[in-house]
PyMOL Python script that loads the backbone (N, CA, C, O; Angstrom):
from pymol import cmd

cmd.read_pdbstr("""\
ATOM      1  N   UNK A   1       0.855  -1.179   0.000  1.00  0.00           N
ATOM      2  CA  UNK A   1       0.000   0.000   0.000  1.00  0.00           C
ATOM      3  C   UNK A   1       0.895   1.233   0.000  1.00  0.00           C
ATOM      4  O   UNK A   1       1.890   1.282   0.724  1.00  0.00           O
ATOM      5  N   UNK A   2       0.507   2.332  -0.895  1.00  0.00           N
ATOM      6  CA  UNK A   2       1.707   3.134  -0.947  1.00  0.00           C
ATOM      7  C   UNK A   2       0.908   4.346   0.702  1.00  0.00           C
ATOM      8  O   UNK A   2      -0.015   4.361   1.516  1.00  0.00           O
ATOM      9  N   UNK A   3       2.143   5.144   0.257  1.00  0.00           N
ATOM     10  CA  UNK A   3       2.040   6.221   1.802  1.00  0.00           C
ATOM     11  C   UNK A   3      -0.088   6.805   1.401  1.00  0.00           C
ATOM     12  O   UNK A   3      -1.066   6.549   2.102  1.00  0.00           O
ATOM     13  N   UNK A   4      -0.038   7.552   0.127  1.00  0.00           N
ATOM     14  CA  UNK A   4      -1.241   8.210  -0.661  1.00  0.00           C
ATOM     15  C   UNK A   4      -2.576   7.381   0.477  1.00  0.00           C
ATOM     16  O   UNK A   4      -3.305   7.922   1.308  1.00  0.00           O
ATOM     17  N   UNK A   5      -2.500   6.234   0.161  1.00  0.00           N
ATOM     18  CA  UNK A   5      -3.403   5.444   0.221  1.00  0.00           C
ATOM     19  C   UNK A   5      -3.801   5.129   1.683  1.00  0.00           C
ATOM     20  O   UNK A   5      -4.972   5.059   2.054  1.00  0.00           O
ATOM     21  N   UNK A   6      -2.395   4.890   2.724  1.00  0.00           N
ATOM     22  CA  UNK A   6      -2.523   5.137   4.192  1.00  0.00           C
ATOM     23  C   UNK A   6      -2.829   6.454   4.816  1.00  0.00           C
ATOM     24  O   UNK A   6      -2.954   6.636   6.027  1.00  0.00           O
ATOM     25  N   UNK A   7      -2.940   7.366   3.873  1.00  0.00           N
ATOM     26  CA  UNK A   7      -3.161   8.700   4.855  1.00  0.00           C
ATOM     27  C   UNK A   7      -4.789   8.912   4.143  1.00  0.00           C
ATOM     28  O   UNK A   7      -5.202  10.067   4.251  1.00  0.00           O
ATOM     29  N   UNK A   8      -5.247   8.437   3.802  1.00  0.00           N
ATOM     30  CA  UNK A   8      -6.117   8.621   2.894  1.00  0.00           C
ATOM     31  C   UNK A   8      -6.944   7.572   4.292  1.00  0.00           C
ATOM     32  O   UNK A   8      -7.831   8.104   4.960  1.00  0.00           O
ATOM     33  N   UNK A   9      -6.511   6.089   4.580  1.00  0.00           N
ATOM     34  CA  UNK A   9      -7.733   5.426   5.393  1.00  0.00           C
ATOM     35  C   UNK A   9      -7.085   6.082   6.438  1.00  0.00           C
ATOM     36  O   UNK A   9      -8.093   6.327   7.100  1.00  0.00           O
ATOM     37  N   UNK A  10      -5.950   6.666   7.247  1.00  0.00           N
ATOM     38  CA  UNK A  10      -5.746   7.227   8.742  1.00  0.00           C
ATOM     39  C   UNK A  10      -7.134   8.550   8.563  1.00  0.00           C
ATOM     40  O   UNK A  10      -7.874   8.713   9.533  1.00  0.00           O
ATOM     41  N   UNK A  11      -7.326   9.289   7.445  1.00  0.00           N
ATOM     42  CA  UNK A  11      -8.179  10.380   7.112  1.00  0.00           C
ATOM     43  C   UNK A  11      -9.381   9.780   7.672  1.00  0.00           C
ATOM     44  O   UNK A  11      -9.724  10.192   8.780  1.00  0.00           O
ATOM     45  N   UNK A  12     -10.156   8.787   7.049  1.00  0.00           N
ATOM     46  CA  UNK A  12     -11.018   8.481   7.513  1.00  0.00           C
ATOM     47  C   UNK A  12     -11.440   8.060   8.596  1.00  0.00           C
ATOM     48  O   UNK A  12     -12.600   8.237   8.966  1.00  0.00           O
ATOM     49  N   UNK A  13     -10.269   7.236   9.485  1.00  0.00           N
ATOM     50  CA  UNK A  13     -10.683   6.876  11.015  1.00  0.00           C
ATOM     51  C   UNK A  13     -10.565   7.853  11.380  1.00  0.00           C
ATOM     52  O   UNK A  13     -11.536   8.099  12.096  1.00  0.00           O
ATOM     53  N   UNK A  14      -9.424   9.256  11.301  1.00  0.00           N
ATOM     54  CA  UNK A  14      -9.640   9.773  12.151  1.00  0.00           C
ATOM     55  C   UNK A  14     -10.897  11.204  11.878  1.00  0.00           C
ATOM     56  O   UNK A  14     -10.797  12.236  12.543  1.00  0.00           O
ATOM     57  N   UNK A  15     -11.663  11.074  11.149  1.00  0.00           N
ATOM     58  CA  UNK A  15     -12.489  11.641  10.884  1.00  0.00           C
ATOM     59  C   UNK A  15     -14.052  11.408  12.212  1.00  0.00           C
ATOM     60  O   UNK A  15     -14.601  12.339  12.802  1.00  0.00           O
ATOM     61  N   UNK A  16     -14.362  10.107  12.323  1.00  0.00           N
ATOM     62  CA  UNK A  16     -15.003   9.245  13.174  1.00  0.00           C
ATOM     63  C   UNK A  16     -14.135   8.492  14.621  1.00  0.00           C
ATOM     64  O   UNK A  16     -14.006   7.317  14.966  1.00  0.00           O
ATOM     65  N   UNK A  17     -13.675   9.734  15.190  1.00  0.00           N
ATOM     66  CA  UNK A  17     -13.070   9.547  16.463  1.00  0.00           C
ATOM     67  C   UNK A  17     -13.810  10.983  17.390  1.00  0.00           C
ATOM     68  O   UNK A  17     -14.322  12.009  16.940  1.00  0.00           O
ATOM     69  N   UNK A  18     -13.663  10.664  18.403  1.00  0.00           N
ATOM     70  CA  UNK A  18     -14.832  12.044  18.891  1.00  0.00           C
ATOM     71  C   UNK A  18     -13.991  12.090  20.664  1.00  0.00           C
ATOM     72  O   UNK A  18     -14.390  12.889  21.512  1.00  0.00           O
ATOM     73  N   UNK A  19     -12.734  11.015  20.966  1.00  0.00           N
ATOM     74  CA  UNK A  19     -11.863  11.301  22.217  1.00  0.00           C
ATOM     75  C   UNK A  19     -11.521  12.779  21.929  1.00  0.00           C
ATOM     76  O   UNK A  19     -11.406  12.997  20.723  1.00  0.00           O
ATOM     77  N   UNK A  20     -11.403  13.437  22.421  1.00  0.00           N
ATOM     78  CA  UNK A  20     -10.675  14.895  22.405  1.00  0.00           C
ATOM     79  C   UNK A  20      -9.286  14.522  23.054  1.00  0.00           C
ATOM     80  O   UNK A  20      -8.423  15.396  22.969  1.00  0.00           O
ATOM     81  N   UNK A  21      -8.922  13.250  23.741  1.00  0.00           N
ATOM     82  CA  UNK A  21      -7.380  13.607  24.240  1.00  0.00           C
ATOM     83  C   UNK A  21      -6.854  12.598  23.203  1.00  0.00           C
ATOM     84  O   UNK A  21      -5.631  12.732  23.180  1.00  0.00           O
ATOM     85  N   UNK A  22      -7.299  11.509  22.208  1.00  0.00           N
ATOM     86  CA  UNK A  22      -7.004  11.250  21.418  1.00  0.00           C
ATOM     87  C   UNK A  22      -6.876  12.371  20.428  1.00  0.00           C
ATOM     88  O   UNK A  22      -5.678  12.547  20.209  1.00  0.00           O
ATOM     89  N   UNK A  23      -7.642  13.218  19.727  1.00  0.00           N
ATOM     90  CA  UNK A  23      -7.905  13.877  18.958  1.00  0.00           C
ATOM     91  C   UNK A  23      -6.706  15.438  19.018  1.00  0.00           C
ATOM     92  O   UNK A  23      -6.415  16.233  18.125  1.00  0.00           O
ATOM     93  N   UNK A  24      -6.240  15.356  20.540  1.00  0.00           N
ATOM     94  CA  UNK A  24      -5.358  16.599  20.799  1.00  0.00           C
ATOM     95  C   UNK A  24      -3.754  15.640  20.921  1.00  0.00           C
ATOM     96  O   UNK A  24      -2.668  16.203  20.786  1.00  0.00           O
ATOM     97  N   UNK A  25      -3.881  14.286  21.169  1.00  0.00           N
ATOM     98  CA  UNK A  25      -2.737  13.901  21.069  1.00  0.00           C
ATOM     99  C   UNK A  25      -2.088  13.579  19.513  1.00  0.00           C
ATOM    100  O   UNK A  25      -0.888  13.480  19.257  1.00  0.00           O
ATOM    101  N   UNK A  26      -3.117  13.457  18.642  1.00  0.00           N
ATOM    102  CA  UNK A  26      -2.572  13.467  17.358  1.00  0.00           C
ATOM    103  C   UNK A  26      -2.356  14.763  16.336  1.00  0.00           C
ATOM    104  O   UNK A  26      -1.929  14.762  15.182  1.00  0.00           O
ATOM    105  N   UNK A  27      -2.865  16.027  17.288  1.00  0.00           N
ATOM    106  CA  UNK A  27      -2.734  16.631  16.960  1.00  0.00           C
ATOM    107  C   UNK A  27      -1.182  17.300  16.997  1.00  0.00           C
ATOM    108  O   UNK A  27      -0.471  17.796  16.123  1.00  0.00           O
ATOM    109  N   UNK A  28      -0.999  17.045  18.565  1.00  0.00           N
ATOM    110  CA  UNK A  28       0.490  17.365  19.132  1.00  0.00           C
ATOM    111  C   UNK A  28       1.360  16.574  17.702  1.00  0.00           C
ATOM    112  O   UNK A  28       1.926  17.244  16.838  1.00  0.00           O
ATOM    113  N   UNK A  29       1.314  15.190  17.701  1.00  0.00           N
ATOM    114  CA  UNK A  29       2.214  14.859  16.659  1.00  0.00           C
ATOM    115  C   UNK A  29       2.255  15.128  15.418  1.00  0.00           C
ATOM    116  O   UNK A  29       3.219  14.677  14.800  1.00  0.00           O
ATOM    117  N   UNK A  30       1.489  15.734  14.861  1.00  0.00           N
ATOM    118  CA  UNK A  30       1.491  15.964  13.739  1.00  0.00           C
ATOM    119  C   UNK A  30       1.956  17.342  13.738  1.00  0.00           C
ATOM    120  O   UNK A  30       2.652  17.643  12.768  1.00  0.00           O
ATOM    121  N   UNK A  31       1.733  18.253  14.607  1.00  0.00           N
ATOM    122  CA  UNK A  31       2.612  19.668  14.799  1.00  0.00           C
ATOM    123  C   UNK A  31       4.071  19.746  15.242  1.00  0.00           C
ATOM    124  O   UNK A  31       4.808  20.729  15.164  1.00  0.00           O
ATOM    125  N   UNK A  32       4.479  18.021  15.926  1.00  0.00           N
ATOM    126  CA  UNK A  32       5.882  17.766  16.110  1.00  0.00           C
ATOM    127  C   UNK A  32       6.262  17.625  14.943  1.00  0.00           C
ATOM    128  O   UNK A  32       7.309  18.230  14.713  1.00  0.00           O
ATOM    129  N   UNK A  33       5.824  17.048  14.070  1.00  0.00           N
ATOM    130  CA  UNK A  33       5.926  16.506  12.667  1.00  0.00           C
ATOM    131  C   UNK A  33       6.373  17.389  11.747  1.00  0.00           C
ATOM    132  O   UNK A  33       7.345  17.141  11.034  1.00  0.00           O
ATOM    133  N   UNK A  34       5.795  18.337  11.694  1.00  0.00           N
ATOM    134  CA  UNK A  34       5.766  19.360  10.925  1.00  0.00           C
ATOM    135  C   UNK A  34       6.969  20.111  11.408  1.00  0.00           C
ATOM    136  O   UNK A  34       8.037  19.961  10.815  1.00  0.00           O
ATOM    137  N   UNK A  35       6.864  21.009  12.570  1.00  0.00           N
ATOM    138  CA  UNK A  35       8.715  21.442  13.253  1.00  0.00           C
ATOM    139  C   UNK A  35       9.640  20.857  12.876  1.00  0.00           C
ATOM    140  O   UNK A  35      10.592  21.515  12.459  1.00  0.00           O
ATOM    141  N   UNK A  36       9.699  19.555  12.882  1.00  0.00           N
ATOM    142  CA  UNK A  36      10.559  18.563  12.375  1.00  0.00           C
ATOM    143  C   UNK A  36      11.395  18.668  11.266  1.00  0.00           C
ATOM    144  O   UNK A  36      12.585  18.899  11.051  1.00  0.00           O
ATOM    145  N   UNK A  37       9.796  18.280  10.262  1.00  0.00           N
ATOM    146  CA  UNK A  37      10.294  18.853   8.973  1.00  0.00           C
ATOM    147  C   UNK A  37      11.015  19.612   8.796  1.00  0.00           C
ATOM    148  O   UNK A  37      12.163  19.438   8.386  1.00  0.00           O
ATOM    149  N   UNK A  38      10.296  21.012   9.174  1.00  0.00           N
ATOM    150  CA  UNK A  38      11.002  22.326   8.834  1.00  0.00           C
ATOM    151  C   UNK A  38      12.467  22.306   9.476  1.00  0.00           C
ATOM    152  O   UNK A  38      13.328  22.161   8.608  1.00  0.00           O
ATOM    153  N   UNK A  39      12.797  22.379  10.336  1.00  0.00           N
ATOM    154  CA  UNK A  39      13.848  21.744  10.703  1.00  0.00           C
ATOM    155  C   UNK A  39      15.102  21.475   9.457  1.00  0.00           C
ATOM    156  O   UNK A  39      15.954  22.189   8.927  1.00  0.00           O
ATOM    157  N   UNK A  40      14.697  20.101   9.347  1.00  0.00           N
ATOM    158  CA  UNK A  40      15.647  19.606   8.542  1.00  0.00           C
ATOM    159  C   UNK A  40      16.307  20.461   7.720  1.00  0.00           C
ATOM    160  O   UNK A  40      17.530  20.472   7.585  1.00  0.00           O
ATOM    161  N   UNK A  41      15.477  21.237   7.119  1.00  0.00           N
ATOM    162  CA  UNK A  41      15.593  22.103   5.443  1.00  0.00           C
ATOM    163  C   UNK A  41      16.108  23.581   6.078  1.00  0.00           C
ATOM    164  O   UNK A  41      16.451  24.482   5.313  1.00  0.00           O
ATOM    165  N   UNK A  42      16.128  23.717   7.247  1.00  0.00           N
ATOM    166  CA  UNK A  42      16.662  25.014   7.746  1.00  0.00           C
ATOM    167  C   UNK A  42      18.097  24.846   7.624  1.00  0.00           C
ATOM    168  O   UNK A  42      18.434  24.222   8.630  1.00  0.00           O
ATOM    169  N   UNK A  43      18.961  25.048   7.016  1.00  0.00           N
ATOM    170  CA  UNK A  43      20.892  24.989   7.233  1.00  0.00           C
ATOM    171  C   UNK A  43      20.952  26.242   7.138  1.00  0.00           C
ATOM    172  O   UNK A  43      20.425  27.038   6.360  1.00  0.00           O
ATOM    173  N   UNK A  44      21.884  26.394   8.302  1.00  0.00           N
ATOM    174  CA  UNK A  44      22.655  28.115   8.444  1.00  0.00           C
ATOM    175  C   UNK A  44      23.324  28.107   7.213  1.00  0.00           C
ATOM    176  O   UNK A  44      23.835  27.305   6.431  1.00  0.00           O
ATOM    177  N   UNK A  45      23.081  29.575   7.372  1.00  0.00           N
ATOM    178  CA  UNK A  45      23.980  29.922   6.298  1.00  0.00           C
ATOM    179  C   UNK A  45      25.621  30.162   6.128  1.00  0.00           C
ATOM    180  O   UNK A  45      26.239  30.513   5.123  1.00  0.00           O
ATOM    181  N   UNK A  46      26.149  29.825   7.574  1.00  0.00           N
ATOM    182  CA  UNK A  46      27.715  29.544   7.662  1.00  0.00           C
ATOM    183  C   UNK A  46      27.964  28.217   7.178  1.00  0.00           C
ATOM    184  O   UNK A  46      28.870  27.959   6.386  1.00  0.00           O
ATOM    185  N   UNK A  47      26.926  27.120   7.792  1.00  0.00           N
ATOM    186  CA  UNK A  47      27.268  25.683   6.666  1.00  0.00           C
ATOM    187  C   UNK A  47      26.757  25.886   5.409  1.00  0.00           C
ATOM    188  O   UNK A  47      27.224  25.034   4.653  1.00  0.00           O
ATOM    189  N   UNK A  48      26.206  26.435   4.998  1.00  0.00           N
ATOM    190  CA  UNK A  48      26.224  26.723   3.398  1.00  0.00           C
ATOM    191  C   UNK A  48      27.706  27.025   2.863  1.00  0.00           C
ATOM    192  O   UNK A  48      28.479  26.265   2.281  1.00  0.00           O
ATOM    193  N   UNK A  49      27.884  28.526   3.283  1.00  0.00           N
ATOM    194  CA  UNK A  49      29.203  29.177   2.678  1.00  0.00           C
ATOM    195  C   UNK A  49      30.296  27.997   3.022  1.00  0.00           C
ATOM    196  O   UNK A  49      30.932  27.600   2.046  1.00  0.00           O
ATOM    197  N   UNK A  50      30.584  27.405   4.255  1.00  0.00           N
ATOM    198  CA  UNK A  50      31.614  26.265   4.130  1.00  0.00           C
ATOM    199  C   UNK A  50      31.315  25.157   3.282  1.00  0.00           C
ATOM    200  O   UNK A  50      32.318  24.900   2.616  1.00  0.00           O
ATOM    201  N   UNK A  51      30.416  24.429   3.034  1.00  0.00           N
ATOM    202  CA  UNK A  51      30.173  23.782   1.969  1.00  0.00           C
ATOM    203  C   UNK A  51      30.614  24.431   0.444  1.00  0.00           C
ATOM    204  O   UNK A  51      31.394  23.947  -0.377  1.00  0.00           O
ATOM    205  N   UNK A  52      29.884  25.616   0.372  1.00  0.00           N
ATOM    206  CA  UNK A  52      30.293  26.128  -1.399  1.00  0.00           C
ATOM    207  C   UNK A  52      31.718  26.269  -1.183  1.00  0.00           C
ATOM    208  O   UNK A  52      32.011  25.929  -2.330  1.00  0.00           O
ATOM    209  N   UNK A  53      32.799  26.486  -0.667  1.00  0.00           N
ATOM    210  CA  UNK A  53      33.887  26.780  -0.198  1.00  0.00           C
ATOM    211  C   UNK A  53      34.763  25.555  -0.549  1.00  0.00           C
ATOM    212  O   UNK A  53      35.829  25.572  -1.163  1.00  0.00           O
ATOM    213  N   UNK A  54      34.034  24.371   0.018  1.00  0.00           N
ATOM    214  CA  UNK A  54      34.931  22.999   0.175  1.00  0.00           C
ATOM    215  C   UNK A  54      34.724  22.983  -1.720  1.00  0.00           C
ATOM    216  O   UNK A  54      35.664  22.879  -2.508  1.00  0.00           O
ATOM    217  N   UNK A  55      33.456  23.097  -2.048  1.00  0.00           N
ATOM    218  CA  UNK A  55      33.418  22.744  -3.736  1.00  0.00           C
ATOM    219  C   UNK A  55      34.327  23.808  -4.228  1.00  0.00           C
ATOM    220  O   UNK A  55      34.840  23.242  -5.194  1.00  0.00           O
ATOM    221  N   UNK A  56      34.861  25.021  -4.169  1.00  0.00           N
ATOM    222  CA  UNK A  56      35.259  25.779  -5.156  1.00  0.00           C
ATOM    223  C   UNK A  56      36.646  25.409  -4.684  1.00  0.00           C
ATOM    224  O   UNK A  56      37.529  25.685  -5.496  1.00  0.00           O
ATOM    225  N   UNK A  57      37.022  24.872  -3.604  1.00  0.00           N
ATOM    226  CA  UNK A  57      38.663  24.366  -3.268  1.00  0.00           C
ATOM    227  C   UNK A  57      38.959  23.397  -4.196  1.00  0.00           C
ATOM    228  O   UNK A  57      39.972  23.567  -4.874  1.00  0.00           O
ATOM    229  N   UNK A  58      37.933  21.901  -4.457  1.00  0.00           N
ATOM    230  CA  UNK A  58      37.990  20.537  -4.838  1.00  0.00           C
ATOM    231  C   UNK A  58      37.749  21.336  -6.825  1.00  0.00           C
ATOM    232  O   UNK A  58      38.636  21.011  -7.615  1.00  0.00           O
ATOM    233  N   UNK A  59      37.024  21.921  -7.168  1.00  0.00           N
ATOM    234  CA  UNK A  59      36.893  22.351  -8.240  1.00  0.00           C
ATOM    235  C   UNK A  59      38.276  23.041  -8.804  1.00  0.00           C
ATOM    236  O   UNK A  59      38.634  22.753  -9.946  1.00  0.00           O
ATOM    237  N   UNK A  60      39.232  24.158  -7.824  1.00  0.00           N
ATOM    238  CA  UNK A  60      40.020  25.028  -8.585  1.00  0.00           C
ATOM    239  C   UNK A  60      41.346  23.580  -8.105  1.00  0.00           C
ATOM    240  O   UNK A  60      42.490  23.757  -8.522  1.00  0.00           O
ATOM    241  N   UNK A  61      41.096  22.468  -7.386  1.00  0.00           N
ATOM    242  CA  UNK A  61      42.155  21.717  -7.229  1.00  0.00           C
ATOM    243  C   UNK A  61      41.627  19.866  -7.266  1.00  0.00           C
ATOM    244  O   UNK A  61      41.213  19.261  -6.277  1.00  0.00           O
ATOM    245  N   UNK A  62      41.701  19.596  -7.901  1.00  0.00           N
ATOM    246  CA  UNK A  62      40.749  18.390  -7.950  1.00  0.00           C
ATOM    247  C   UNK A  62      41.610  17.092  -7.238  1.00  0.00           C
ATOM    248  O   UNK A  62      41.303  16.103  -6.572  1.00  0.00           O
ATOM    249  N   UNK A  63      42.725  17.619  -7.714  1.00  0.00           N
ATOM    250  CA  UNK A  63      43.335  16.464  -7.231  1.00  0.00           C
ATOM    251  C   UNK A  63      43.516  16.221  -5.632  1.00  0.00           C
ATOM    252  O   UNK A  63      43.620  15.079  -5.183  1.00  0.00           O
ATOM    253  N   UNK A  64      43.536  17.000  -5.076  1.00  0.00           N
ATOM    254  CA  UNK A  64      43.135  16.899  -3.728  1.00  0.00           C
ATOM    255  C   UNK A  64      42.344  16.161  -3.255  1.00  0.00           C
ATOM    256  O   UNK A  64      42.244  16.210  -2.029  1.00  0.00           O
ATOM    257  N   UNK A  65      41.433  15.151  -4.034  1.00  0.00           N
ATOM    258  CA  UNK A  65      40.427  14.304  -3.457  1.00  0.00           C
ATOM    259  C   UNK A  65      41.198  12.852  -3.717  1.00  0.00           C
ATOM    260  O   UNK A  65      41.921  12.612  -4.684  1.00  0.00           O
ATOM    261  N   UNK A  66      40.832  11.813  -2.482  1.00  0.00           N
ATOM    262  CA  UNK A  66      41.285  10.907  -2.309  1.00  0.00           C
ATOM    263  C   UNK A  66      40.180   9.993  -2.788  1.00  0.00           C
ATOM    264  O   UNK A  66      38.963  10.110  -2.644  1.00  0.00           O
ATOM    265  N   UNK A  67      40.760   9.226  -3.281  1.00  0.00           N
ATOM    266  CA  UNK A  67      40.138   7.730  -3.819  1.00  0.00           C
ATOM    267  C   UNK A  67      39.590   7.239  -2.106  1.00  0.00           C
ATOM    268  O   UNK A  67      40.084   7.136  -0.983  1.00  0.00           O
ATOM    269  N   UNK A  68      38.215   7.032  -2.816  1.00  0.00           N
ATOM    270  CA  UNK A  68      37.747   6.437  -0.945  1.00  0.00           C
ATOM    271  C   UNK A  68      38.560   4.931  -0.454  1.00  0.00           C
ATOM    272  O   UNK A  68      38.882   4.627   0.694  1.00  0.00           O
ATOM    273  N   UNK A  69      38.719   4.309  -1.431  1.00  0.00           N
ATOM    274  CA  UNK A  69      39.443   2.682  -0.332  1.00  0.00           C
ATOM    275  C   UNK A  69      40.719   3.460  -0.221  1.00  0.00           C
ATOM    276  O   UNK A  69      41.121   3.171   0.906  1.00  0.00           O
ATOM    277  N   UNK A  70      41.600   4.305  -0.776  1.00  0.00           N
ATOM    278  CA  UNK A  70      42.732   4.814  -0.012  1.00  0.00           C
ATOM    279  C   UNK A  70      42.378   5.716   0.974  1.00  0.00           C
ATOM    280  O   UNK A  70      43.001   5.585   2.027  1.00  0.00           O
ATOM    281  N   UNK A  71      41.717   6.418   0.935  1.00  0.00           N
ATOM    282  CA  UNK A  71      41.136   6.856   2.446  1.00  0.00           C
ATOM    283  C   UNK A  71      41.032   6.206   3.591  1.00  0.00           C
ATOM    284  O   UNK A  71      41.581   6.423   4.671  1.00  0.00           O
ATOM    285  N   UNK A  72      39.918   4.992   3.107  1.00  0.00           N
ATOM    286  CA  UNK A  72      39.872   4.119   4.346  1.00  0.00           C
ATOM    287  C   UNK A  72      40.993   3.316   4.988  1.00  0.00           C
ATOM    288  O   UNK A  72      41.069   2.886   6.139  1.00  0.00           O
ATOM    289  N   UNK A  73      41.909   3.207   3.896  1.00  0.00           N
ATOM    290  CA  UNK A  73      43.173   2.276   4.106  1.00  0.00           C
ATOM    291  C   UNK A  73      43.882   3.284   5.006  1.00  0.00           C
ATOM    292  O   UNK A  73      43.805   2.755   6.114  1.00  0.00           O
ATOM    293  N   UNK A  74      44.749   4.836   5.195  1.00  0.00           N
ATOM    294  CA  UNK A  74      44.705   5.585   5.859  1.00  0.00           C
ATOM    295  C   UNK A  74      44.231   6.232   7.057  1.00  0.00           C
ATOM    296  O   UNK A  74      44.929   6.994   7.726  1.00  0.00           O
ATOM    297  N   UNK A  75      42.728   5.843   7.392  1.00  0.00           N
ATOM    298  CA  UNK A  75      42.265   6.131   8.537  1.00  0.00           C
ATOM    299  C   UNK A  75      42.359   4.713   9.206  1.00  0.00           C
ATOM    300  O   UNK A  75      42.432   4.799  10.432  1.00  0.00           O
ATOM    301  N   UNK A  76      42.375   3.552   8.765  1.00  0.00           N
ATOM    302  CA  UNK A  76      42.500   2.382   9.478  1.00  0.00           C
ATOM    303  C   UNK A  76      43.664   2.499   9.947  1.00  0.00           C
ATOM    304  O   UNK A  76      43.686   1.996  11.070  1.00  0.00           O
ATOM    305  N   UNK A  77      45.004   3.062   9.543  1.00  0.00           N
ATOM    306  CA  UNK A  77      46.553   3.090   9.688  1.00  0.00           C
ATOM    307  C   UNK A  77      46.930   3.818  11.274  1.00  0.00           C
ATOM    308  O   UNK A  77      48.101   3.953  11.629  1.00  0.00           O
TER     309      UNK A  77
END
""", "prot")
cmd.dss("prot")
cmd.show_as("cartoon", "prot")
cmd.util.cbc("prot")
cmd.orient("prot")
C-alpha cells in the first residue's frame, strides 16, 4: 500500500473519532511533525558558505580528493 493510500484510510478513522485527548494527542504529533520537517531544510547559512567553499577548493584543485578505499586504508593506519 503506498504512503497516498494510508493517509487517505488514517483520514477516515480519524475523521469518526470524537476522544478529544485522542484527537489533541494526534494533533500534538502531527505539529511535532511538521517542526521537524522544517527543521531539517533550515541549514545556516555559515554551513552553506563552508560547503560552497569545500566545492570551489575541490573544483580550482581536484586532485586533492582521495580515492575512498585509499582513504579508508589511511584512517584504518
Amino acid at each position: 500500500m503506498d504512503i497516498q493510500a494510508q493517509k487517505a484510510i488514517i483520514i477516515e478513522q480519524f475523521k469518526q473519532v470524537s476522544d478529544v485527548n485522542l484527537i489533541n494527542a494526534i494533533k500534538n504529533l502531527l505539529d511535532y511533525a511538521l517542526k521537524k520537517e522544517q527543521e531539517s531544510f533550515d541549514i545556516p547559512e555559515a554551513h552553506q558558505k563552508l560547503v560552497l567553499e569545500r566545492f570551489d577548493k575541490v573544483r580550482k584543485n581536484p586532485e586533492r580528493l582521495l580515492d575512498w578505499d585509499e582513504a579508508k586504508k589511511t584512517l584504518k593506519a
